[in-house]
N, C-alpha and C positions, 0 to 999 in steps of 0.2 A: 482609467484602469478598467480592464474588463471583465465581467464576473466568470468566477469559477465555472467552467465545467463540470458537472458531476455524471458519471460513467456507474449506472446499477449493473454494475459486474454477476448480481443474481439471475437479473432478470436475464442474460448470456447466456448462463449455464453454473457459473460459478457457485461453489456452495464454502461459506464459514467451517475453518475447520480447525483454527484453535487460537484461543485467545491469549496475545501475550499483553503483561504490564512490564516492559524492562526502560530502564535508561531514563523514565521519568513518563515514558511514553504509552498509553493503550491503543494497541491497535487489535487488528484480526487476520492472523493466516489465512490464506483462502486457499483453496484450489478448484479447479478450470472441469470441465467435462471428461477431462484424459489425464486427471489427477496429480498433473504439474501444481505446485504450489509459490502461493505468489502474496506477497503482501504492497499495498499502495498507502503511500503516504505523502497527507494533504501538504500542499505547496504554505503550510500555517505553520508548518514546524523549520523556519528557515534555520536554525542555527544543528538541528541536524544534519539537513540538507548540506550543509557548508561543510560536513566532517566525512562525506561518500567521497568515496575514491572517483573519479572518472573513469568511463566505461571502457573507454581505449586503454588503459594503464593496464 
């Protein structure tokens, strides 16, 4: 197995812009330099992962 990637989306440009605790879950809204907002979450939480729609749908 190969170890995680980890991507400092800060050091990009990104800046934390709001923290959510839902669904059992803490993460952190972020947004990008041009103020899109985007949240990443860790390949640790599989049993969420399993409940996202595919992106094609």
């Amino acid at each position: 197995m190969s170890k995680p990637r980890f991507v400092d989306f800060e050091s990009l440009g990104a800046k934390r812009w709001d923290r959510q605790q839902t669904r059992g879950f803490d993460f952190w809204v972020m947004r990008d330099p041009w103020d899109n907002e985007f949240c990443v979450l860790q390949t640790v939480f599989p049993e969420l992962l399993d409940k996202r729609k595919p992106i094609n749908d």
